[in-house]
VEXMARRO-777985 format. One record per residue (C-alpha): residue number from 0; x, y negated, z; chain. Coordinates in Angstrom, 3 decimals. Layout:
BEGIN
+-----+----------+----------+----------+-----+
| seq |     east |    north |       up | mol |
+-----+----------+----------+----------+-----+
| NUM |        X |        Y |        Z |   A |
...
+-----+----------+----------+----------+-----+
// end
This chain:
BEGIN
+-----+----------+----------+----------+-----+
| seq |     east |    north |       up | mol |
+-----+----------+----------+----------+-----+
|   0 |   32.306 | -259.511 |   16.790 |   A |
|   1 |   30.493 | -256.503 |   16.024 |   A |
|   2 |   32.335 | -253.002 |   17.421 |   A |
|   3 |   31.720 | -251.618 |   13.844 |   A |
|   4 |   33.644 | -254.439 |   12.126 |   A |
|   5 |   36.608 | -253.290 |   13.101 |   A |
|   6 |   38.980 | -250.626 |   10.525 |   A |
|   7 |   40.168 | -248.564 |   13.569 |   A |
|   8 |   38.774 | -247.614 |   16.593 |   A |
|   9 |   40.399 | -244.984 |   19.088 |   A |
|  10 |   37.847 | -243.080 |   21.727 |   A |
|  11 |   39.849 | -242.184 |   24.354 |   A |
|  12 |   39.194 | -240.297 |   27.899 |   A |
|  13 |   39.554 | -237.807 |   30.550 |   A |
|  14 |   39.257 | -234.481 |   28.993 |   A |
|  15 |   35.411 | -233.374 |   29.149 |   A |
|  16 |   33.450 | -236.970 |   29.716 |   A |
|  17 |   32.092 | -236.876 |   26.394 |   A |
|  18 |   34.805 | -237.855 |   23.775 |   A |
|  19 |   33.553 | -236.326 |   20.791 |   A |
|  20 |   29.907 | -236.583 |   21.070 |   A |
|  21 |   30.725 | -240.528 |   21.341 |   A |
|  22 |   33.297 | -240.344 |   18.500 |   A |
|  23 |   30.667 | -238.855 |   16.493 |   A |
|  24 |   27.842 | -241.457 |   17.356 |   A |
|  25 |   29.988 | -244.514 |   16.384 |   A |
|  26 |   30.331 | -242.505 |   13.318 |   A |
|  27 |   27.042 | -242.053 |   12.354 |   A |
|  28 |   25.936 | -245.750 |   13.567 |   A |
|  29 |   28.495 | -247.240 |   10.989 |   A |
|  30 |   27.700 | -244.726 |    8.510 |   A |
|  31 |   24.001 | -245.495 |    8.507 |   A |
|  32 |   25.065 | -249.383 |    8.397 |   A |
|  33 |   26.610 | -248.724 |    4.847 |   A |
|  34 |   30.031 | -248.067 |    5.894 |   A |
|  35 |   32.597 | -245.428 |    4.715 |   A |
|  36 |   33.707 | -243.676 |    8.037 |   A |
|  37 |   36.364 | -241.218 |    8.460 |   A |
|  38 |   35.818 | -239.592 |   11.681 |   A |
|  39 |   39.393 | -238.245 |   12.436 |   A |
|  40 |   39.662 | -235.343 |   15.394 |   A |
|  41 |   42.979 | -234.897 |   16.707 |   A |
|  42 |   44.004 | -231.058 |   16.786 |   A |
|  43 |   41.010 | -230.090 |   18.997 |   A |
|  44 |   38.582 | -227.633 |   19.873 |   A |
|  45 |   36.226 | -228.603 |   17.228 |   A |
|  46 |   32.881 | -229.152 |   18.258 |   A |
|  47 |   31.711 | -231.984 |   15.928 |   A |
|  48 |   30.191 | -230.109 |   13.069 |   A |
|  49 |   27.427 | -228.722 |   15.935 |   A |
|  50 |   26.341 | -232.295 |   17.001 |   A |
|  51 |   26.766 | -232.718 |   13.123 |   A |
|  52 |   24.632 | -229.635 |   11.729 |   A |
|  53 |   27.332 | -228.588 |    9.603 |   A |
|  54 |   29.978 | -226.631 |    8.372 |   A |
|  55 |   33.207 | -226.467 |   10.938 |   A |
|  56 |   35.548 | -229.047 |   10.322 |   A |
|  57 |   39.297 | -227.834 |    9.573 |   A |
|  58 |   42.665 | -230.032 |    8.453 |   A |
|  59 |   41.482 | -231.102 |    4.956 |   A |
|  60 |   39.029 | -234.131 |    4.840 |   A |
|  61 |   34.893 | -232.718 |    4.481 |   A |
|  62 |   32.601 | -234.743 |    3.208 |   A |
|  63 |   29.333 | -234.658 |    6.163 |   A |
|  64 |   26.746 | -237.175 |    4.549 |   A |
|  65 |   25.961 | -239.901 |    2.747 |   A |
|  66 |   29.488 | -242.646 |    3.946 |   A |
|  67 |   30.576 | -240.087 |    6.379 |   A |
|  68 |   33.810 | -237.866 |    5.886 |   A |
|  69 |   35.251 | -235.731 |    8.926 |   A |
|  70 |   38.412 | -234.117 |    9.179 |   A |
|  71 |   40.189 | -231.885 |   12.426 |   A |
|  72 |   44.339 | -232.951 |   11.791 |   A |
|  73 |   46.990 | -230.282 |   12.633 |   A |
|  74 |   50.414 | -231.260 |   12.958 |   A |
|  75 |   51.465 | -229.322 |    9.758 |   A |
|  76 |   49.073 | -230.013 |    7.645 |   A |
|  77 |   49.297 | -233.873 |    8.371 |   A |
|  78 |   53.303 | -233.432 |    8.325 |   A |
|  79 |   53.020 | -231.970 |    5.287 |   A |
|  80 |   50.736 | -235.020 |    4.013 |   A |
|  81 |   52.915 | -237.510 |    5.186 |   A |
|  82 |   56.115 | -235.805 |    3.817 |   A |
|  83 |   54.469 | -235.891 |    0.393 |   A |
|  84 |   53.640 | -239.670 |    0.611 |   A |
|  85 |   57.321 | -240.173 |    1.094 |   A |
|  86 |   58.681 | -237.567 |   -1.472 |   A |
|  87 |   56.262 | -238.706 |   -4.285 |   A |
|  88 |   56.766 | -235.370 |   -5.475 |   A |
|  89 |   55.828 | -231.390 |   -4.244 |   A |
|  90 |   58.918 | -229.812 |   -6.049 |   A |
|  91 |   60.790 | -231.847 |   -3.613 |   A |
|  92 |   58.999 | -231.938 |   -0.713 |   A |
|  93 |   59.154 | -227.902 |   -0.948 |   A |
|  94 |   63.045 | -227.912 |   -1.395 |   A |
|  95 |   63.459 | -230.576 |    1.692 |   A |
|  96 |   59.866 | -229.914 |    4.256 |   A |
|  97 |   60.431 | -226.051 |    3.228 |   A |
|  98 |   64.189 | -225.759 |    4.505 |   A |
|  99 |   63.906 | -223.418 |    8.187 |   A |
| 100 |   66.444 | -225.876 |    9.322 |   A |
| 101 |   64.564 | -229.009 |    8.658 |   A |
| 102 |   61.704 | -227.431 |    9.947 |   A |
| 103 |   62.889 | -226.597 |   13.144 |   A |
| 104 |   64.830 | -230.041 |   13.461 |   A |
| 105 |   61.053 | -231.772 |   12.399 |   A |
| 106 |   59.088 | -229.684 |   14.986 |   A |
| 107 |   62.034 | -230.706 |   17.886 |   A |
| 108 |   61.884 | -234.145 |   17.024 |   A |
| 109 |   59.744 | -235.707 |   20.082 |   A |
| 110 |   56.256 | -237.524 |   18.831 |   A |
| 111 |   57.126 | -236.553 |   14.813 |   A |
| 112 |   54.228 | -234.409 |   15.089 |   A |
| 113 |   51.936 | -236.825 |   17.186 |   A |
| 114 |   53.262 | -239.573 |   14.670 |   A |
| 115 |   52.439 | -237.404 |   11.616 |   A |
| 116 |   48.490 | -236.905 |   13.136 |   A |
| 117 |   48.086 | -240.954 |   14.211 |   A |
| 118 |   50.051 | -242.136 |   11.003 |   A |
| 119 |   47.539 | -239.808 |    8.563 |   A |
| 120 |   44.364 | -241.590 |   10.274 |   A |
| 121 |   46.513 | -244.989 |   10.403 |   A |
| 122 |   46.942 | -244.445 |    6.407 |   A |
| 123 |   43.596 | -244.154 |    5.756 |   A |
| 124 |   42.316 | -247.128 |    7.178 |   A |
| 125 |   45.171 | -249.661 |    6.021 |   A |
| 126 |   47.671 | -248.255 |    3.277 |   A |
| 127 |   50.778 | -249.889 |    2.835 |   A |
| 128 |   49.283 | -250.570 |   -0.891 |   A |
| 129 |   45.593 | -250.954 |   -2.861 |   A |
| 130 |   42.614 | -250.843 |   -0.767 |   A |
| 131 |   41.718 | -248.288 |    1.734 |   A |
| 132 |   40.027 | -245.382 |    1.968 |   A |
| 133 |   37.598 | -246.606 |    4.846 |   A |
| 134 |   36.149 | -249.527 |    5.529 |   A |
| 135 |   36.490 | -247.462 |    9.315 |   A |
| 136 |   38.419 | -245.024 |   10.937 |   A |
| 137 |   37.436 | -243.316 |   14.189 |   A |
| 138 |   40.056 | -241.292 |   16.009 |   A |
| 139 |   38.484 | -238.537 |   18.676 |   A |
| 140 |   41.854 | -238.881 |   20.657 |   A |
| 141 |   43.282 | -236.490 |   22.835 |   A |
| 142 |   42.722 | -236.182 |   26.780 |   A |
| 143 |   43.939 | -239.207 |   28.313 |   A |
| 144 |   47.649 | -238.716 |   29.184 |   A |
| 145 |   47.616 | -236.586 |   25.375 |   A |
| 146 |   46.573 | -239.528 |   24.039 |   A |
| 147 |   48.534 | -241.856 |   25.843 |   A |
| 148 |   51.525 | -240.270 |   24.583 |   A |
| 149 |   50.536 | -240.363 |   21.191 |   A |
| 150 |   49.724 | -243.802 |   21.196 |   A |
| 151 |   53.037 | -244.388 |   22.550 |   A |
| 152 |   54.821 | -243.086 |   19.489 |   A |
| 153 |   54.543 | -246.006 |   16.756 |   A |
| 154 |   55.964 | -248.056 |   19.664 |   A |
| 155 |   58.923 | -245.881 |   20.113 |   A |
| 156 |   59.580 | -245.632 |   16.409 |   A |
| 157 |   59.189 | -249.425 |   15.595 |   A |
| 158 |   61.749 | -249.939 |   18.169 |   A |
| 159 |   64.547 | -246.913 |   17.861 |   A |
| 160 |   64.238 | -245.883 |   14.401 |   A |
| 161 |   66.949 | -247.117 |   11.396 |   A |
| 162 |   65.373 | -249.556 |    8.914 |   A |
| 163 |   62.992 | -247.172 |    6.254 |   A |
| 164 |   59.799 | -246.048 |    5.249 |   A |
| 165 |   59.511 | -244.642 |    8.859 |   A |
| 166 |   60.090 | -247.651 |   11.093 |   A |
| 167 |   57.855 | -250.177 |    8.228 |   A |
| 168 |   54.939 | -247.877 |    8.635 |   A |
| 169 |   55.128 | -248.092 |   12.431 |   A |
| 170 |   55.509 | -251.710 |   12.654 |   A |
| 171 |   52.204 | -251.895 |   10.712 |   A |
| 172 |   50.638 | -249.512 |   12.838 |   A |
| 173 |   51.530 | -251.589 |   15.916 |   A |
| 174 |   50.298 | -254.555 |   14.662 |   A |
| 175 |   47.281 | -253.533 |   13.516 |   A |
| 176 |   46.344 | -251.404 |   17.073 |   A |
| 177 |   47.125 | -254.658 |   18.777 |   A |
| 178 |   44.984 | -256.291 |   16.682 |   A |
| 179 |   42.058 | -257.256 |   18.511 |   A |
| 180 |   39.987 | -257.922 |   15.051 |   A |
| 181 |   40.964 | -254.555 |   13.563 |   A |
| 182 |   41.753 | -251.974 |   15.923 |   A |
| 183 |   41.016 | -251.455 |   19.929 |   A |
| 184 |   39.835 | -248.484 |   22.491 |   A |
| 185 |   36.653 | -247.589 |   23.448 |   A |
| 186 |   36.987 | -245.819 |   26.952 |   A |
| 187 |   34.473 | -242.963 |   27.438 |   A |
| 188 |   34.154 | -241.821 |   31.230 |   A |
| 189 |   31.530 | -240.071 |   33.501 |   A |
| 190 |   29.684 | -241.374 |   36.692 |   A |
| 191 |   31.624 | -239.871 |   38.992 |   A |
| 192 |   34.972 | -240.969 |   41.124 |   A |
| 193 |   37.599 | -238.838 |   39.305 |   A |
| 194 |   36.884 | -239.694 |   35.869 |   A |
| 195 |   36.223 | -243.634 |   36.987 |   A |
| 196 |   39.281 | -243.546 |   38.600 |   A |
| 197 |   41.333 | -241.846 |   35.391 |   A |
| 198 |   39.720 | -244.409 |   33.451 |   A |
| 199 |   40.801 | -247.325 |   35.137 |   A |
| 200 |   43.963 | -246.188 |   34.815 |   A |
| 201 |   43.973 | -245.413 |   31.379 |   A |
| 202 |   42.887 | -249.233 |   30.741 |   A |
| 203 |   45.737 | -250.580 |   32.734 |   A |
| 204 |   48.240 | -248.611 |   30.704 |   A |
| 205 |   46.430 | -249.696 |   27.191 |   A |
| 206 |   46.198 | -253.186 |   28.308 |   A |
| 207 |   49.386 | -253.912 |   30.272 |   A |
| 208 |   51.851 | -250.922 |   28.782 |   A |
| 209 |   50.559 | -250.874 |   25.109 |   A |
| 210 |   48.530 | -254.096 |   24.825 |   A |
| 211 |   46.049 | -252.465 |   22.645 |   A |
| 212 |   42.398 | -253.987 |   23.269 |   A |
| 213 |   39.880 | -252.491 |   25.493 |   A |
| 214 |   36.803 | -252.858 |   22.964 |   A |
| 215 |   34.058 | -251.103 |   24.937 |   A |
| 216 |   33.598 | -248.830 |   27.882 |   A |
| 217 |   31.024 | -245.738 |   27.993 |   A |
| 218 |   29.687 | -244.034 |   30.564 |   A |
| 219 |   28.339 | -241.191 |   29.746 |   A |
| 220 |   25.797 | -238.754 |   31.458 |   A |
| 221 |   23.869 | -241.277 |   33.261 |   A |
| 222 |   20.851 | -239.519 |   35.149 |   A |
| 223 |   17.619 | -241.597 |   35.605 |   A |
| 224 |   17.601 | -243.329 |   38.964 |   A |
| 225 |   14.719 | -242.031 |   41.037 |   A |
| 226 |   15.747 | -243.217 |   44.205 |   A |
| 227 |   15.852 | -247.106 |   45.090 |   A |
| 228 |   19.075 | -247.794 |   47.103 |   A |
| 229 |   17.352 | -249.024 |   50.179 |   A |
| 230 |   15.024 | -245.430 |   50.265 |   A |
| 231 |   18.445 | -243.536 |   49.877 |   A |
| 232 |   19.022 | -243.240 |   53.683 |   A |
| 233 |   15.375 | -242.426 |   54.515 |   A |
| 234 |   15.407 | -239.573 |   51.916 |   A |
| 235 |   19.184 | -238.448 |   53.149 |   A |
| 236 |   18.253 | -238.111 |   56.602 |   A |
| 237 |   14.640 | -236.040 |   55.973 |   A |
| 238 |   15.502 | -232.696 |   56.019 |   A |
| 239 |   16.288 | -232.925 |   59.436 |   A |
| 240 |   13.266 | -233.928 |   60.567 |   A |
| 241 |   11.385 | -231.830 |   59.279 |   A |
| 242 |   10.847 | -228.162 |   60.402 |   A |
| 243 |   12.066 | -224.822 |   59.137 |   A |
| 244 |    8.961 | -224.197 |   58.307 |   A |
| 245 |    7.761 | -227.047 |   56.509 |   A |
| 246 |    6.436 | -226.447 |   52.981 |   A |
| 247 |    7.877 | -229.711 |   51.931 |   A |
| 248 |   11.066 | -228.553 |   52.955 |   A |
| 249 |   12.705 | -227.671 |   49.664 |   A |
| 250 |   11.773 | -230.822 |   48.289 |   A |
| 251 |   13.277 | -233.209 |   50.782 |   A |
| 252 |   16.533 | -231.253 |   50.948 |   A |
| 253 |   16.268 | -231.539 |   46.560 |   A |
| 254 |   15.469 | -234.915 |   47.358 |   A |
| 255 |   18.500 | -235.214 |   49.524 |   A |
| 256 |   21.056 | -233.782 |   47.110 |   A |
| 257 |   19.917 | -235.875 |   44.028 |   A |
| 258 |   20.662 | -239.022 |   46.430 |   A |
| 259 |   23.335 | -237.581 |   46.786 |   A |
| 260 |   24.477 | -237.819 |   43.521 |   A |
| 261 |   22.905 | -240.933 |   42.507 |   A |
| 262 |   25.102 | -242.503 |   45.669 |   A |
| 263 |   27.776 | -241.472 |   44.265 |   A |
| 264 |   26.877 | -242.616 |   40.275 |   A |
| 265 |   26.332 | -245.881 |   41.545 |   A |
| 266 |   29.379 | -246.519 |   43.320 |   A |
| 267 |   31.576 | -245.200 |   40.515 |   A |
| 268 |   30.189 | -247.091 |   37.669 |   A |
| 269 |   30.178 | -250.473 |   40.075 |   A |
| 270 |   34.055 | -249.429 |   40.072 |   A |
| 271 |   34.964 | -248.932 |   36.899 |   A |
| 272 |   33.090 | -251.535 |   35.330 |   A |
| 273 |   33.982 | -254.038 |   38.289 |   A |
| 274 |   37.528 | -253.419 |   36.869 |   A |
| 275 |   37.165 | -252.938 |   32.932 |   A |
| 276 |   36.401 | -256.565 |   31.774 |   A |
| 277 |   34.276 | -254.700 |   27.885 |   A |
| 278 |   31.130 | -254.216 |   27.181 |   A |
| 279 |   29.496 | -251.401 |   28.600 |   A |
| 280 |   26.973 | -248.727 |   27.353 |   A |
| 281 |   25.447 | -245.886 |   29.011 |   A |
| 282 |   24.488 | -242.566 |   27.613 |   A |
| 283 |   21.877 | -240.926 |   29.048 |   A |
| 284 |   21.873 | -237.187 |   30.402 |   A |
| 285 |   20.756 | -234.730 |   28.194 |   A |
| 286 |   21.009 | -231.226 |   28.183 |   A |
| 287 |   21.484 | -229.462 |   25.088 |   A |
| 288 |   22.651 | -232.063 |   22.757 |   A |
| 289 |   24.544 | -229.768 |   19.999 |   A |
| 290 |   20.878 | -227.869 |   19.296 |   A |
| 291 |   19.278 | -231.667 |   18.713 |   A |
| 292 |   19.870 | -233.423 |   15.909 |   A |
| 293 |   17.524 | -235.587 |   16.361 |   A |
| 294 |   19.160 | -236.471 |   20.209 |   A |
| 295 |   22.579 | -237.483 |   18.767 |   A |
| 296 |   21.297 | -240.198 |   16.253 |   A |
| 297 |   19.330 | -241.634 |   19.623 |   A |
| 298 |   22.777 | -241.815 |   21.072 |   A |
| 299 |   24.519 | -243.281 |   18.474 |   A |
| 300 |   21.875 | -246.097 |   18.430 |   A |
| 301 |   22.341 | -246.349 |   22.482 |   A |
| 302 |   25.829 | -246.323 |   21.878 |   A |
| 303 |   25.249 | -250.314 |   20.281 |   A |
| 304 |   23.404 | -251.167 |   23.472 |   A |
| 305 |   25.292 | -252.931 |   25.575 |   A |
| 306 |   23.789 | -252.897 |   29.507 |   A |
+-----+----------+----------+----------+-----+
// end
């Protein structure tokens, strides 16, 4: 089954690997293959409308291109969403979401907030009537123990809260996010041991804690290998054979440093994809993606390449 098929797709990672500009590739890939995609930021630093070449993205839904909408959620405004798809009706969602007291009892409420940003994305892709807004939903989640706890919420609710509007739409959300035809995570990490090991992590807890499907794993920031592993201890061990006063001494110990680094790439991506049984795809480096347009439809292609 095609990634794209799906109606909801969280990208999830350690903060910094790469999140968004992946978000925003799967976007664009299943916007170009005719299908209406809400891309659907979670209360972040907004940097999608550079890799998108547009306008910045705020709380109310933006419509980017041709089957692509994008929105940034706040708590508020999606509270204040939600509270109206309950309510029916502004005049009363004034007199009751208005109220200091239910305000302040709303914002102490653990996960209400996080519930109100996941359950606004969740609504899009599979209301509880009529068809939905998107044929798919992409969530640019939070950092990974953000997100984890987010996630975590519908859980909770489906399993604490009294019978009600509430506890149904939670149920629904959990069975659809376990749903391995409809919903799963794609993991977005780096080439390097702290991020591996974060995201290895972050699929045991989806897969044992949450059972939510691990759909695909990206690794992002892959530099071109220019060393073959069997030269790598040759090139290591050159600097120091050569003389202060070589002229080919800057190169060797450049030479050095990028084996260095590609030592290290390899072992962490034979780690985390020795444990992460998904399809994998690796991004390229590339410096300066938010000033190339035409660099971020490349990745969202690459993205669809599995290695």
């Amino acid at each position: 089954m095609d990634l794209l098929d799906r109606r909801f797709l969280f990208v999830v990672g350690k903060g910094g690997v790469g999140k968004t500009t992946v978000a925003t590739g799967l976007a664009l890939a299943a916007s170009r293959r005719g299908k209406k995609t809400l891309l659907a930021m979670v209360h972040c630093k907004e940097r999608a409308s550079q890799l998108l070449d547009t306008d910045p993205i705020g709380p109310d839904i933006i419509t980017i291109g041709e089957n692509l909408d994008a929105v940034n959620m706040t708590p508020d405004a999606a509270l204040e969403e939600y509270g109206l798809m309950i309510l029916k009706v502004r005049a009363v969602y004034n007199a009751v979401f208005k109220n200091k007291l239910v305000r302040a009892f709303l914002q102490g409420t653990p996960g209400l907030e996080a519930w109100s940003m996941l359950g606004k994305a969740f609504y899009h892709a599979c209301p509880p009537k009529g068809d939905p807004d998107y044929d798919l939903v992409i969530v640019d989640a939070p950092a990974t123990g953000h997100a984890l706890d987010m996630l975590r919420v519908p859980f909770v609710i489906e399993s604490v809260a009294p019978p009600g509007m509430l506890r149904r739409d939670a149920a629904r959300a959990v069975d659809m996010f376990r749903d391995p035809e409809r919903a799963g995570a794609v993991l977005v990490t780096l080439p390097e041991y702290m991020p591996a090991n974060e995201t290895i992590e972050l699929a045991d807890a989806l897969n044992h804690e949450l059972r939510i499907p691990v759909l695909q794993l990206v690794i992002n920031r892959v530099l071109n290998v220019l060393f073959a592993e069997k030269e790598r201890p040759v090139v290591e061990g050159l600097p120091s054979e050569l003389p202060d006063d070589s002229e080919i001494l800057g190169l060797a110990v450049a030479s050095k440093r990028r084996v260095l680094r590609e030592t290290v790439q390899a072992r962490a991506v034979r780690k985390v994809r020795g444990h992460i049984e998904a399809p994998c795809s690796e991004l390229p480096y590339y410096e300066g993606l938010e000033n190339d347009r035409a660099a971020v439809d490349m990745l969202s292609e690459t993205l669809l390449q599995h290695v």
